[in-house]
Residue, then its C-alpha position, 0 to 999 in steps of 0.5 A: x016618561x010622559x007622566x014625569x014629563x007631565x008632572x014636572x019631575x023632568x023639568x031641566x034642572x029639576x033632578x038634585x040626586x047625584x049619579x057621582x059618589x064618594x063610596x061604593x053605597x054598600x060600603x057605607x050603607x048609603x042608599x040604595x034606590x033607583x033615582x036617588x043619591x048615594x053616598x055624597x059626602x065628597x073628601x074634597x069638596x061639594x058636588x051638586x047637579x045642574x043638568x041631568x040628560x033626558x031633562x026637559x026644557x020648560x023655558x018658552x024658548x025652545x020649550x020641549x027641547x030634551x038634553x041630549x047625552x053624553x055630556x062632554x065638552x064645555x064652555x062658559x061665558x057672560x051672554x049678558x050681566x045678568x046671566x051665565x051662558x053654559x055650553x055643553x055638547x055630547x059625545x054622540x055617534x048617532x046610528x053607529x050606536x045610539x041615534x039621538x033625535x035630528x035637529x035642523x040647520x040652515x032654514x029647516x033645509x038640512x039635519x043632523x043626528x049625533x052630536x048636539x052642542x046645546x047652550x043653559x042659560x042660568x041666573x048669575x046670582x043665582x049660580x053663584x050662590x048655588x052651593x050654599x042650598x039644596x034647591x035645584x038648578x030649575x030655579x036658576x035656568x033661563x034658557x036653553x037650545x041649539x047653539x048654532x042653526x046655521x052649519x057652513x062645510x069644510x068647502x065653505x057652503x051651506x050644509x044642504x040634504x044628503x042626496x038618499x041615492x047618489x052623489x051630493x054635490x053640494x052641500x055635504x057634511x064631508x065628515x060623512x062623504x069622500x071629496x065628491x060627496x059620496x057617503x062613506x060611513x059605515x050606517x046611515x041615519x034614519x031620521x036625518x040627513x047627516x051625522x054629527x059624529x063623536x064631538x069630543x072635548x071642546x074649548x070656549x075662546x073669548x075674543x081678545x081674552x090674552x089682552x087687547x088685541x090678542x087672540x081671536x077678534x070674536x067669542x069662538x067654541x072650539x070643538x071637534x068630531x073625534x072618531x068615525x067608523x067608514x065602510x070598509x074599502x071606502x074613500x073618505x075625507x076624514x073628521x074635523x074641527x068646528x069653530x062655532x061664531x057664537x055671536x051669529x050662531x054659526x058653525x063652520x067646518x075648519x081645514x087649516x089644523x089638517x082633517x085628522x080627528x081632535x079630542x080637543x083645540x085649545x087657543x094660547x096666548x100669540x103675544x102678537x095682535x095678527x096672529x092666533x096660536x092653537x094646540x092641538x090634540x087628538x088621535x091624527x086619524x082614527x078612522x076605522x076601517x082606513x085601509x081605503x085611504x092608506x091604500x090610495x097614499x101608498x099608490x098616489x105618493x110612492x114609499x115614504x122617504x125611508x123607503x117604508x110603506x106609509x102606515x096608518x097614522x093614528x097615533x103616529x103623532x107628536x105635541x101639535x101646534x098651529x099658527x094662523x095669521x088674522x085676515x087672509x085667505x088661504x093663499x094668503x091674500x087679503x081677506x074681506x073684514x066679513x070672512x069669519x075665519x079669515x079674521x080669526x086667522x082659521x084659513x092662513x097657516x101652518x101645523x108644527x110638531x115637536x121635534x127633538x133630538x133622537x141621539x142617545x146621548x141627547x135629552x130623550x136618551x133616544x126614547x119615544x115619548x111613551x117609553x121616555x114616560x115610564x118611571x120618569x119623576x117631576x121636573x124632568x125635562x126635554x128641549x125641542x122644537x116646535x117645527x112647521x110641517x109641510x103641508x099646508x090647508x090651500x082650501x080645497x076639500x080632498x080625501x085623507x090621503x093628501x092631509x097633513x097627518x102623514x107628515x109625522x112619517x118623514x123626516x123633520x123639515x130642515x133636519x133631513x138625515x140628522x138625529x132630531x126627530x118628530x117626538x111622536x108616541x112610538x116612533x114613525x110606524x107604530x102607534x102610540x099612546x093618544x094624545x088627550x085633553x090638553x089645557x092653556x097656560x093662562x098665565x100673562x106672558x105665556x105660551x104654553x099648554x099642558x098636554x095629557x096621554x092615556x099613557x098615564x102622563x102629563x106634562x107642560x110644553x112651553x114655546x119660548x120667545x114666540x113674538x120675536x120669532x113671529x115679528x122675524x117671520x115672513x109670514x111663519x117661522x120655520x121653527x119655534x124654540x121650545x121645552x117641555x116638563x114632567x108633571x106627572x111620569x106613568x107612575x106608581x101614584x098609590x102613594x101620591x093620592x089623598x083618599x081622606x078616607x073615602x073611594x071605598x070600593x065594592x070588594x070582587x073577585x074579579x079584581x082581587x078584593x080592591x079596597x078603594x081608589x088607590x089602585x083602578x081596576x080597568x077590567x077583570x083581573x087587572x089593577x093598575x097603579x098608575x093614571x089609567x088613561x087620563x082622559x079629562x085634565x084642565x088647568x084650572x088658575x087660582x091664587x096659589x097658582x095651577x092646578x089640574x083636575x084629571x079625570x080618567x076613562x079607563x072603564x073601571x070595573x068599580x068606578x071611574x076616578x077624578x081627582x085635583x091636583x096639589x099646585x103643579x111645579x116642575x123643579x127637579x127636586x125629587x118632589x111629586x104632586x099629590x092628587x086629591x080624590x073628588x069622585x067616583x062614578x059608574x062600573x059594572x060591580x059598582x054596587x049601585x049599578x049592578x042594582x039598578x040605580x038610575x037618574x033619572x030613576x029607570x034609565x040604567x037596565x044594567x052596570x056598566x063605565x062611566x066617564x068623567x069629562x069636561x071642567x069649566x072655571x066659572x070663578x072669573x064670571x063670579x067673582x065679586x068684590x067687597x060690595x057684593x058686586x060682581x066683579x066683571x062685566x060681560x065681553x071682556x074676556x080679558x077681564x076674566x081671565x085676570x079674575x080667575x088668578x084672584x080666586x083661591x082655589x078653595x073658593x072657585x067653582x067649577x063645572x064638571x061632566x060626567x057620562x053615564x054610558x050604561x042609563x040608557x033606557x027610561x026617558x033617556x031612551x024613550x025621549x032619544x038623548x043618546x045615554x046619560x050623564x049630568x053637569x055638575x058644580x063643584x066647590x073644592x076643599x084641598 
């Protein structure tokens, strides 16, 4: 590792060789070699590296600084004219599995392990001309680091030293403590101070980007810590989200959207100028080892209103929604102008969920979500209603037994004893499946996102006639008239896949001789027809309209899939999408990685899954007119978003992520950057 980091070969960007493939190597008689490409022919469109994990920042700034993995969620956005700032986090979990190195927030004071959120700076031009050759990333990169160095907690305080023996009574990162600050996860880190756990996906929002006036006054990153394992009996407070200020580099913990664990928030259009609108999507509480918490509600709180004991709430969760108004604190008075979450209405506002009617004559024919997916066609639809739950965020730090997570377990607020129902998963005592990645309808004059499930299903959920019921509102309304359409039902998708002759597998017993990526192979002995845990799915606006790239992380034993989606439509028509094959990573019988193959060359001592995770359309920040000259300028988020609907599909390039769980030896190892992975630009062809 020193001799490559010496050498340069570790260079950040440096790395061409792709750790994706369009083949099983041994199929094709690609190349078999530790450290080098496989088959990179791509049915659908070129795909080249920018970043691989274990890489070294040889930019003055932050020289030495390593990329840290797995690669997750992403965002992009113009620092300047001239240079193209990409933000990636990983999916870490610090001493719960592999412990990256610390880095230091608030003057050196505090540290974190886990979880990094580091920024690349690349050359505009350069970027977008990186496809049309086969030179690396290095010659483009202008800089990289940590995004923020200053951490705020859910109390509203600088994240200061973990007290070793006892109590910290100020300053704790309360994903880690109870309420007074006593810790609660199940390891301690061994190099720092706290742990940044599991930031899952993520979504960069640029201020005013639905139009002047509308959405967040500042440019945000939206990210999340997802899952945590506590020590068991312990009182906790649970995980939250981060709204990162990228201007000042400020991280601050949010508590409005409850304390539950997200796999990803993203902003909608609010079509009104004092209020922000977020979906939200995630587990509702995946904590393990909560039996500490779900104790302390039942013997706090008494039985539910039907007379059940409170059940773990993971999972026992609708569609979600929040609604903050700009400017208030969270009594709602008015804030200071100064208050960062204030102004981005992050501390005023209130968690809806989508309830619909239960009946068996009504739209679901009394089916829960998860069951109402299964052989459901395109364009099926179910009417409902975004409702605002009860709780409420007063600002107080408290344990996860007061959040609002439980709120889906009672009856609709205002819908005592009637047939609609929180359209959750399951139903009120079981888990469902979890809600995934969801992705904004970006289109003008809509609020609207599109929301996936490791069911296998994805759908569209559209609010209707959001600014006349805000403009009725005293300060929220009580309700939202709502709908929601069947992209994709769980399935058999065999037929609607268009390998063009690629995603050749390597044939084993142990999944019954599969021939390609038609079919998934999430263990042994199990073939599935269907999406297996869609993961990964952004939306992505083009000329000819939506469309969503999925990415599945379902451990299959021969690779995990990507694919891109035909144009999405929601008619009834007995039509379903097609989905184009872009990539296959990773699997413990993948032939590539029973022999070894890593990259950076020495990193994987054995096979294993892999992941795809996280897309960016860069094609707004690229665009160019006649001239040759970039379309837009830096800050006008606005102006992006509109350039992005000006791109045909087939002329966009798109970021990528792409875990690789089992390459985590070699530099990667040795330099403690978690596990592997790379960022990836793709060009489709469809």
């Amino acid at each position: 590792t020193i001799s490559a980091a010496v050498n340069g070969d570790l260079q950040l960007g440096s790395i061409t060789a792709n750790i994706a493939e369009a083949n099983d190597a041994d199929r094709v008689g690609a190349t078999i070699a530790d450290g080098v490409s496989g088959d990179t022919n791509f049915p659908h469109g070129k795909i080249k590296p920018v970043m691989t994990v274990g890489e070294i920042n040889m930019c003055r700034q932050n020289h030495g600084d390593v990329y840290v993995g797995v690669p997750d969620g992403m965002g992009a956005y113009l620092r300047n004219d001239e240079t193209v700032r990409l933000v990636v986090q990983s999916e870490s979990y610090g001493p719960l599995r592999y412990e990256s190195y610390p880095y230091y927030v608030n003057d050196d004071t505090a540290s974190f392990t886990g979880s990094h959120v580091q920024y690349a700076d690349f050359d505009r031009k350069g970027l977008s001309k990186f496809l049309n050759h086969g030179r690396p990333a290095s010659n483009i990169i202008t800089g990289f680091g940590q995004v923020a160095d200053t951490y705020y907690n859910l109390a509203g305080k600088l994240v200061g030293p973990r007290t070793v023996d006892g109590l910290t009574t100020t300053g704790a990162h309360f994903s880690n403590t109870d309420a007074a600050g006593n810790w609660s996860v199940a390891e301690l880190p061994t190099e720092a101070d706290w742990l940044m756990q599991s930031l899952c996906s993520a979504h960069l929002e640029e201020a005013h980007q639905w139009g002047e006036g509308l959405g967040f006054e500042d440019d945000i990153y939206i990210t999340n810590e997802e899952w945590i394992t506590y020590a068991k009996g312990a009182e906790f407070v649970g995980i939250s989200m981060h709204a990162i200020d990228l201007r000042r580099r400020v991280d601050y913990a949010v508590g409005s959207v409850t304390v539950s664990g997200f796999e990803k928030i993203v902003e909608l259009n609010p079509q009104h100028e004092d209020y922000v609108v977020l979906s939200l999507s995630g587990y509702n509480g995946a904590y393990n080892n909560p039996e500490g918490e779900i104790d302390a509600r039942n013997a706090e709180y008494g039985p539910r209103p039907d007379g059940s004991d409170w059940v773990n709430p993971e999972n026992v969760c609708p569609a979600r929604i929040y609604i903050g108004m700009k400017g208030k604190m969270e009594d709602g008075s008015d804030a200071p102008k100064s208050d960062f979450l204030a102004r981005n209405g992050l501390r005023y506002g209130k968690v809806y969920g989508y309830a619909v009617d239960m009946d068996a004559a009504g739209p679901t024919e009394g089916l829960w979500r998860d069951v109402f997916h299964k052989s459901r066609g395109n364009g099926a639809e179910v009417p409902g209603k975004f409702v605002a739950i009860d709780w409420q965020w007063d600002g107080t730090v408290k344990n996860f037994r007061h959040d609002g997570a439980w709120d889906f377990q009672t009856d609709v607020p205002g819908y005592e004893g009637t047939t609609t129902k929180w359209w959750n998963g399951a139903g009120y005592n079981d888990d469902g499946s979890k809600t995934e990645h969801n992705s904004p309808d970006t289109r003008p004059g809509n609020t609207a996102f599109i929301q996936g499930s490791t069911a296998g299903y994805f759908g569209h959920y559209y609010i209707n006639d959001i600014t006349e019921a805000l403009n009725a509102a005293g300060d929220f309304p009580a309700e939202l008239d709502a709908s929601y359409f069947v992209y994709q039902g769980e399935n058999d998708i065999t037929g609607q896949i268009d390998l063009m002759g690629n995603g050749l597998y390597n044939k084993v017993t142990e999944c019954f001789n599969l021939d390609d990526a038609h079919k998934n192979c999430d263990s042994d002995f199990s073939i599935k027809n269907t999406f297996e845990d869609i993961d990964g799915l952004e939306v992505i606006a083009a000329k000819e309209g939506l469309f969503a790239v999925i990415q599945e992380d379902s451990g299959n034993d021969l690779g995990e899939r990507m694919f891109i989606s035909s144009v999405l439509e929601h008619k009834d028509d007995n039509k379903e999408l097609k989905y184009y094959f872009m990539a296959q990573s990773g699997g413990k019988y993948n032939t590539r990685m029973a022999e070894g193959v890593g990259i950076p060359a020495t990193s994987n001592p054995e096979g294993g899954a892999h992941e795809f995770s996280g897309i960016i359309d860069l094609s707004g920040m690229l665009a160019k007119a006649k001239s040759g000259e970039f379309l837009i300028n830096a800050k006008d988020g606005a102006a992006k978003r509109m350039a992005e609907f000006d791109v045909s599909i087939n002329d966009k390039l798109i970021a990528l992520g792409l875990q690789a769980h089992n390459m985590k030896s070699g530099p990667v190892g040795s330099l403690k950057a978690d596990r592997g992975g790379q960022v990836l630009v793709y060009k489709p062809d469809i």
